[in-house]
C-alpha positions in Angstrom: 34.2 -48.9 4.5 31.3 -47.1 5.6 31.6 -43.3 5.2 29.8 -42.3 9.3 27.8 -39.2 9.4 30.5 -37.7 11.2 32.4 -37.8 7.6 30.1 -36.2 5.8 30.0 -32.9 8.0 33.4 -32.7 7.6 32.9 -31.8 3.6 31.7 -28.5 2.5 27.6 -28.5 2.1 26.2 -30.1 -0.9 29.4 -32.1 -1.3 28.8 -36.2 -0.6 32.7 -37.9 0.0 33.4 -40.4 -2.4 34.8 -43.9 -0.4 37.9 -45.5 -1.2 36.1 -48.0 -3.9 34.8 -44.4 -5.9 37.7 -42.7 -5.9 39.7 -46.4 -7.4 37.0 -46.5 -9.9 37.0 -43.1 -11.3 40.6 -42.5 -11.5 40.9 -46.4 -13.2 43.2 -48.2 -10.4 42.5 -50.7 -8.0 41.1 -50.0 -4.2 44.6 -51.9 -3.1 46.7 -49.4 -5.4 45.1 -46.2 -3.9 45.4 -47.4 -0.4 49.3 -47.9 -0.8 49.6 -44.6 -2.8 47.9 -43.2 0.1 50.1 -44.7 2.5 53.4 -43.6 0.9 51.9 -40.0 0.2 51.6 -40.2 -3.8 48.0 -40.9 -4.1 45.3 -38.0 -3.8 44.4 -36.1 -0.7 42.2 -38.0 1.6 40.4 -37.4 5.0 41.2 -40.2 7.6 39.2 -40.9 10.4 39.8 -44.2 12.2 39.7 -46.7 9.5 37.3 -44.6 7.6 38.7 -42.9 4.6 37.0 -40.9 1.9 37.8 -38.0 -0.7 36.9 -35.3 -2.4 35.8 -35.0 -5.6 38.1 -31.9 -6.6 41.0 -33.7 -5.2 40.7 -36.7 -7.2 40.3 -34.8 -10.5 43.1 -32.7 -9.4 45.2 -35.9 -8.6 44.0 -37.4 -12.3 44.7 -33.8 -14.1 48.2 -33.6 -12.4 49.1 -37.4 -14.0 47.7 -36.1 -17.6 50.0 -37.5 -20.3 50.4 -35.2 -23.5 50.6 -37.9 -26.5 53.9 -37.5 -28.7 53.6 -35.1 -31.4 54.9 -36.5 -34.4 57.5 -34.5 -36.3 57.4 -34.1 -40.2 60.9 -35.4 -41.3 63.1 -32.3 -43.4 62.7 -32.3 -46.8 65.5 -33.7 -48.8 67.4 -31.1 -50.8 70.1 -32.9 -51.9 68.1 -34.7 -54.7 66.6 -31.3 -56.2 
Protein backbone atom coordinates (compact mmCIF):
# COMPACT_ATOMS: atom_id res chain seq x y z
CA UNK A 1 0.00 0.00 0.00
CA UNK A 2 1.11 3.27 -0.98
CA UNK A 3 1.11 5.82 1.80
CA UNK A 4 -0.71 9.28 -0.61
CA UNK A 5 0.54 12.60 0.28
CA UNK A 6 -2.71 13.22 1.75
CA UNK A 7 -1.34 10.61 4.59
CA UNK A 8 1.48 12.22 5.39
CA UNK A 9 -0.13 15.68 6.34
CA UNK A 10 -2.13 13.98 8.58
CA UNK A 11 1.11 13.21 10.87
CA UNK A 12 2.67 15.86 13.01
CA UNK A 13 5.70 17.70 11.00
CA UNK A 14 8.89 15.92 10.73
CA UNK A 15 7.10 12.65 11.36
CA UNK A 16 7.11 10.17 8.00
CA UNK A 17 4.04 7.17 8.69
CA UNK A 18 5.43 3.85 8.73
CA UNK A 19 3.16 1.44 6.18
CA UNK A 20 1.66 -1.72 7.23
CA UNK A 21 4.91 -3.82 6.05
CA UNK A 22 7.15 -1.32 8.77
CA UNK A 23 5.19 -1.53 11.40
CA UNK A 24 5.00 -5.90 10.92
CA UNK A 25 8.70 -5.74 10.66
CA UNK A 26 9.64 -3.71 13.59
CA UNK A 27 7.35 -5.14 16.04
CA UNK A 28 8.49 -9.03 14.59
CA UNK A 29 4.95 -10.31 13.14
CA UNK A 30 3.67 -10.84 9.93
CA UNK A 31 1.85 -7.93 7.64
CA UNK A 32 -1.32 -10.62 7.67
CA UNK A 33 -1.15 -10.77 11.72
CA UNK A 34 -1.21 -6.92 12.03
CA UNK A 35 -3.97 -6.52 9.70
CA UNK A 36 -6.24 -8.99 11.66
CA UNK A 37 -5.09 -7.50 15.05
CA UNK A 38 -6.09 -4.30 13.53
CA UNK A 39 -9.29 -5.53 12.47
CA UNK A 40 -10.45 -7.04 15.79
CA UNK A 41 -8.97 -3.87 17.76
CA UNK A 42 -5.81 -5.62 19.52
CA UNK A 43 -3.15 -4.43 17.29
CA UNK A 44 -1.65 -0.82 17.52
CA UNK A 45 -3.37 2.41 16.69
CA UNK A 46 -3.53 3.08 12.96
CA UNK A 47 -4.85 5.85 10.60
CA UNK A 48 -7.17 4.50 7.86
CA UNK A 49 -7.86 6.13 4.83
CA UNK A 50 -9.52 4.08 2.09
CA UNK A 51 -7.39 1.11 1.79
CA UNK A 52 -4.44 3.09 2.85
CA UNK A 53 -3.24 2.39 6.36
CA UNK A 54 -0.20 3.56 8.13
CA UNK A 55 1.15 4.31 11.76
CA UNK A 56 2.94 6.02 13.95
CA UNK A 57 6.06 5.43 15.22
CA UNK A 58 5.20 6.19 19.03
CA UNK A 59 2.15 4.02 18.76
CA UNK A 60 3.90 1.02 17.65
CA UNK A 61 6.63 1.24 20.38
CA UNK A 62 3.82 1.94 22.68
CA UNK A 63 1.92 -1.15 21.37
CA UNK A 64 5.51 -3.32 21.62
CA UNK A 65 6.24 -1.72 25.31
CA UNK A 66 2.62 -2.49 26.47
CA UNK A 67 3.23 -6.60 25.31
CA UNK A 68 6.89 -6.47 27.29
CA UNK A 69 7.34 -9.82 29.11
CA UNK A 70 9.38 -9.63 32.45
CA UNK A 71 11.50 -13.06 32.41
CA UNK A 72 10.84 -15.30 35.60
CA UNK A 73 13.01 -14.47 38.45
CA UNK A 74 14.36 -17.49 39.80
CA UNK A 75 13.99 -18.07 43.49
CA UNK A 76 16.88 -19.37 45.80
CA UNK A 77 15.43 -22.54 47.43
CA UNK A 78 15.33 -22.16 51.72
CA UNK A 79 18.10 -23.42 53.30
CA UNK A 80 17.76 -26.78 55.01
CA UNK A 81 17.87 -26.57 58.68
CA UNK A 82 16.96 -29.76 59.62
CA UNK A 83 20.34 -31.30 58.80
CA UNK A 84 22.42 -28.60 61.04
Amino acid sequence: MEVTMRTKRMFPPGERPMKTWEAAHRLGVSESFLNKARAAGAGPAAYVFGRCVAYRVADVEAYAAAHRVEPAVAVAPASDERGA
